[in-house]
C-alpha positions, 0 to 999 in steps of 0.5 A: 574343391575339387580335391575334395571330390577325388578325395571322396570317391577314393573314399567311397571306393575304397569303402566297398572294396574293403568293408563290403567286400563288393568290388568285383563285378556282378552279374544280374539275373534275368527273368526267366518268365519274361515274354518279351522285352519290348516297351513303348516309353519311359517313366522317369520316377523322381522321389521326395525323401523327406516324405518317404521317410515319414512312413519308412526307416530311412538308412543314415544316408538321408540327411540334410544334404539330401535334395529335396526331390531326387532320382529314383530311377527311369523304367521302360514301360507299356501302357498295359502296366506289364513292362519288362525288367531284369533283361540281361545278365550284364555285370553291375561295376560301381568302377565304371561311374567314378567320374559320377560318383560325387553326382551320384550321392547328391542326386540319386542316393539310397536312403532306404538301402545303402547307394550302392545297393540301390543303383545295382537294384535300378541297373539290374531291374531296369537299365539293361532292359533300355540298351536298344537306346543308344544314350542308355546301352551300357551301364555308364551312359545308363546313369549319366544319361538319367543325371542329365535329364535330371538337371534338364527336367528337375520336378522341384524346379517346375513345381517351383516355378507354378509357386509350389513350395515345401511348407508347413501351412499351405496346403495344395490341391492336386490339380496345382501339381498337374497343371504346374507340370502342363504349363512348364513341359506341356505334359500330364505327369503322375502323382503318387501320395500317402497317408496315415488314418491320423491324417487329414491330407496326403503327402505327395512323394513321388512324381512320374513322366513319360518321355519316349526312346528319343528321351523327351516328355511325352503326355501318356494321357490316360495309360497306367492312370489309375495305376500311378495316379494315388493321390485323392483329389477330393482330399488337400496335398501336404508338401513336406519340408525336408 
């Protein structure tokens, strides 16, 4: 087995070295117009592909390996809503996480635009604003670190254990998932939902929580509510099987 993960990150980097060409590394732009690159806490943003990808082209990277909640990323942020992103022309180098690498596909793949372009994309927009935390200051530690609370606070496991599961008959309300959410990590957490005017229910596709510059869950009560909160609690919650 283990073979077998040497043999696949061989693969993948070979594959970028000689057919996308994007071996060497990059720089990433800043914002030029941003004030200041302070924040208070961090989202950590999980996604459901199997939903995204009933209102999205999903790329061939999405299969059924895919888990069924995985890593979007983890977003320094403010309450105000305004956080900062792009902070320091610091190079992307997908050398850096082959010892990853094979965490990396299963737990945080681009199922919109190819992996590599999206973990260059969370890097670049939000990791190098995190670098004044120690667990996150270089591009290594950035995505260990985010794969190990991933482990640690896993959002299908919490639903899970409230006996929120996929299914294709029942339906939930939203106050199941947020009190799934208070009674395993004592956390308000934030739901985002989508529907089609066909649709009589939403689709819950992303979850989000707060955890501060220690990396542990925080209530953010009622800050960028509105702003992270699209789910309608007057309509019922579909959780879409993958």
């Amino acid at each position: 087995m283990k073979h077998l993960g040497l043999v696949f990150i061989a693969f993948v980097l070979f594959y970028y070295v000689s057919v996308e060409g994007i071996w060497s590394p990059y720089l990433c732009e800043i914002d030029i117009n941003q004030t200041s690159p302070s924040f208070e806490y961090f989202m950590f943003v999980q996604q459901a592909p199997a939903a995204i990808c009933l209102f999205t082209q999903c790329n061939k990277e999405y299969n059924e390996n895919t888990k069924l909640w995985t890593i979007h990323g983890l977003w320094p942020s403010n309450p105000s809503n305004r956080y900062p992103e792009y902070c320091e022309p610091k190079p992307f180098d997908i050398s850096s996480l082959s010892s990853i690498l094979l965490d990396m596909e299963r737990y945080w793949p681009g199922f919109i635009k190819d992996s590599i372009s999206f973990w260059s994309h969370e890097w670049c927009k939000h990791g190098t604003c995190s670098s004044s935390v120690n667990l996150l200051n270089t591009q290594y530690k950035y995505f260990k670190t985010v794969l190990d609370m991933y482990e640690k606070y896993n959002y299908e496991t919490i639903l899970k254990n409230s006996g929120i599961v996929p299914s294709s008959t029942v339906e939930y309300d939203i106050h199941d998932f947020h009190q799934a959410f208070l009674s395993s990590i004592n956390v308000t957490a934030f739901f985002q939902c989508n529907k089609t005017t066909e649709m009589q229910y939403q689709i819950i596709y992303q979850i989000a929580v707060c955890f501060d510059k220690q990396l542990m869950p925080i209530s953010c009560g009622n800050m960028s509510a509105k702003e992270n909160n699209t789910c309608d609690e007057s309509h019922k919650v579909h959780y879409e099987i993958p």
